[in-house]
C-alpha positions in Angstrom: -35.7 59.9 -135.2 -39.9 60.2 -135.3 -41.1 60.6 -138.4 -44.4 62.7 -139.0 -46.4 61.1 -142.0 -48.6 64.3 -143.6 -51.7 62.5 -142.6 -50.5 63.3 -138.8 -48.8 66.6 -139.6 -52.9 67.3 -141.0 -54.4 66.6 -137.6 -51.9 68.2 -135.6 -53.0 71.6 -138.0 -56.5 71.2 -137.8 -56.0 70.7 -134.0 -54.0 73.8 -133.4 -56.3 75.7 -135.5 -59.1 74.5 -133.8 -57.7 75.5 -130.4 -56.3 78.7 -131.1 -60.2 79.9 -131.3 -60.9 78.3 -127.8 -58.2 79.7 -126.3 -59.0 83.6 -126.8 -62.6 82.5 -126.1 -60.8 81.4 -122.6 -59.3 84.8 -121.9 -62.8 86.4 -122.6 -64.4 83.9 -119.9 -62.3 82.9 -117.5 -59.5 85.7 -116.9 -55.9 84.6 -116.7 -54.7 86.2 -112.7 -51.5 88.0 -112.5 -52.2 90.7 -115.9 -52.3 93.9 -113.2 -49.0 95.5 -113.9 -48.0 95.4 -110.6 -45.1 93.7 -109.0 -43.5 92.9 -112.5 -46.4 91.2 -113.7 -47.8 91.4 -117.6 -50.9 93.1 -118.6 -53.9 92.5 -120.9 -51.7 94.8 -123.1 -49.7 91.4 -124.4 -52.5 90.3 -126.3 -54.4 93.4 -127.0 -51.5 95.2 -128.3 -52.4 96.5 -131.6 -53.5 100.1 -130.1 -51.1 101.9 -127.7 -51.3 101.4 -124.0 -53.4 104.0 -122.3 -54.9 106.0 -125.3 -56.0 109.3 -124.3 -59.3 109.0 -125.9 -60.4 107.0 -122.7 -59.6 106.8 -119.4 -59.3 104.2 -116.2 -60.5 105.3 -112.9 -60.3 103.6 -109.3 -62.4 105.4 -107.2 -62.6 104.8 -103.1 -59.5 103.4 -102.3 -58.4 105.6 -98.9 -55.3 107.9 -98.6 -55.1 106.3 -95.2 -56.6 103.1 -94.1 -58.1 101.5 -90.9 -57.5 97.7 -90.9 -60.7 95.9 -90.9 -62.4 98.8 -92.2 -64.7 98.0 -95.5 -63.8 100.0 -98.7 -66.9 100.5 -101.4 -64.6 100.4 -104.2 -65.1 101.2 -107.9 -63.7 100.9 -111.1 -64.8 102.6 -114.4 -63.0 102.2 -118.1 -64.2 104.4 -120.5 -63.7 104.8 -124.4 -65.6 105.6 -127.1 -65.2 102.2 -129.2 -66.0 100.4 -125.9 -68.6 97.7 -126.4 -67.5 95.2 -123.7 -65.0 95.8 -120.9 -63.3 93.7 -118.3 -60.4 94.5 -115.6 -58.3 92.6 -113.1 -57.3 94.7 -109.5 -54.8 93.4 -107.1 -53.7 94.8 -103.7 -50.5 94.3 -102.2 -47.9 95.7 -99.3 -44.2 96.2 -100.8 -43.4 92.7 -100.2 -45.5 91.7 -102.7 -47.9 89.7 -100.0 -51.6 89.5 -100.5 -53.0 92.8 -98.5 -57.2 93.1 -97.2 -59.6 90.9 -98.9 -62.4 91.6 -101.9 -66.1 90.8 -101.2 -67.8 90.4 -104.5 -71.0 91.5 -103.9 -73.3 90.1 -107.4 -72.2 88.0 -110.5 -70.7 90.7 -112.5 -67.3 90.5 -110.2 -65.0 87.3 -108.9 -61.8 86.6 -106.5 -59.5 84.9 -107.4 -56.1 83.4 -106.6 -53.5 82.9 -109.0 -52.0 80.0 -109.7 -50.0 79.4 -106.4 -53.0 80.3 -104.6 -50.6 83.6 -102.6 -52.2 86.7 -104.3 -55.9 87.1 -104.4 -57.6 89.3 -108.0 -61.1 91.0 -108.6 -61.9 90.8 -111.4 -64.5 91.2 -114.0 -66.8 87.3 -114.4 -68.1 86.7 -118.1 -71.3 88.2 -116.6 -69.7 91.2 -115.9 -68.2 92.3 -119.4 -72.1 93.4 -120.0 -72.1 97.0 -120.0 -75.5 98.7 -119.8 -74.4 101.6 -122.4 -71.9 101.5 -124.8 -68.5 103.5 -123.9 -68.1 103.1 -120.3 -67.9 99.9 -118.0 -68.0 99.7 -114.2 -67.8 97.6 -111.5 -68.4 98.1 -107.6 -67.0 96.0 -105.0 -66.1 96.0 -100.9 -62.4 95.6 -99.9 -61.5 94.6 -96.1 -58.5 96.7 -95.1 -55.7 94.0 -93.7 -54.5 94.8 -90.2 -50.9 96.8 -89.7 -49.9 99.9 -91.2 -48.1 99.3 -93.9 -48.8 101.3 -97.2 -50.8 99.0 -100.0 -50.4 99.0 -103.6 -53.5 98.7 -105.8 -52.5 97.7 -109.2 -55.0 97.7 -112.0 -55.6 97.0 -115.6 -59.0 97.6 -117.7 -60.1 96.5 -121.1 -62.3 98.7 -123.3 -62.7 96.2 -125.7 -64.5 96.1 -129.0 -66.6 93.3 -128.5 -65.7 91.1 -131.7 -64.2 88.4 -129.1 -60.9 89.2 -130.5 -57.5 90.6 -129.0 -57.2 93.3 -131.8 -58.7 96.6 -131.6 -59.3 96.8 -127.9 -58.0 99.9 -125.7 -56.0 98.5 -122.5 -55.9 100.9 -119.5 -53.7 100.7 -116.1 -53.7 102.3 -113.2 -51.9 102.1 -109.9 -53.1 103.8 -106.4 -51.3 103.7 -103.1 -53.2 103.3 -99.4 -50.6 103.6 -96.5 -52.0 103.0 -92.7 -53.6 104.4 -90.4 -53.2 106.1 -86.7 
């Protein structure tokens, strides 16, 4: 059986500790995909658990997805977080037909937004960049994007979930948001 001498057992410690910092610097910088909600997936509520899951002192809003859409028709699509404690914000949108396939594409269209796949490359995110966690006034964050419609007529689920965080760097004492729309197809 291995034995751990405490001179070992000491840098195995000071290496965890050392990397529990970079990891939650990771999550601030380069988003983990698949924290929407939707299809079963987690949220950003996991880690930023300490205040309940959609307080009603702020609110998440997806604005410009269609009742009905036409596929290959361009979406100018927008999402807002708000809250009063709200010093940086981020969010993570995916849209999907029942299936749970990969429906329309995103078009970032500046450095404050990013798609992404996750890690089998099948579903496509946009989501907020490190850029984009800037907000220009403190209590609301927003981000505008394009999304192609896919072709068929099948209804699409947008899943989303927002982050109206605090700003420390930290995963306590942020306010996580979700919100979930439905597009079905056109004539």
């Amino acid at each position: 059986m291995p034995r751990i001498h405490n001179g070992s057992a000491s840098i195995v410690a000071v290496a965890l500790a050392c990397a529990a910092p970079l990891a939650l610097l990771a999550s601030v910088n380069s988003l983990v995909p698949a924290r929407t909600g939707g299809f079963g997936e987690m949220t950003c509520h996991q880690c930023h658990s300490n205040n309940p899951l959609n307080d009603p002192a702020g609110r998440l809003t997806l604005a410009g997805v269609p009742a009905s859409y036409t596929p290959g028709q361009r979406y100018l699509i927008t999402v807002s977080v708000a809250h009063p404690q709200l010093v940086r914000a981020g969010f993570q949108l995916s849209t999907r037909f029942e299936s749970g396939d990969n429906a329309g594409m995103f078009h970032p269209p500046d450095d404050r937004t990013e798609a992404v796949p996750d890690d089998a490359g099948r579903i496509i995110y946009m989501q907020h960049t490190p850029a984009g966690t800037e907000v220009p006034t403190p209590g609301t964050g927003q981000w505008t994007f394009e999304w192609t419609a896919p072709a068929g007529d099948l209804p699409i689920a947008f899943h989303l979930a927002a982050n109206a965080a605090n700003g420390d760097g930290l995963p306590r004492g942020d306010f996580i948001y979700t919100a979930t729309a439905i597009s079905v197809g056109g004539p």
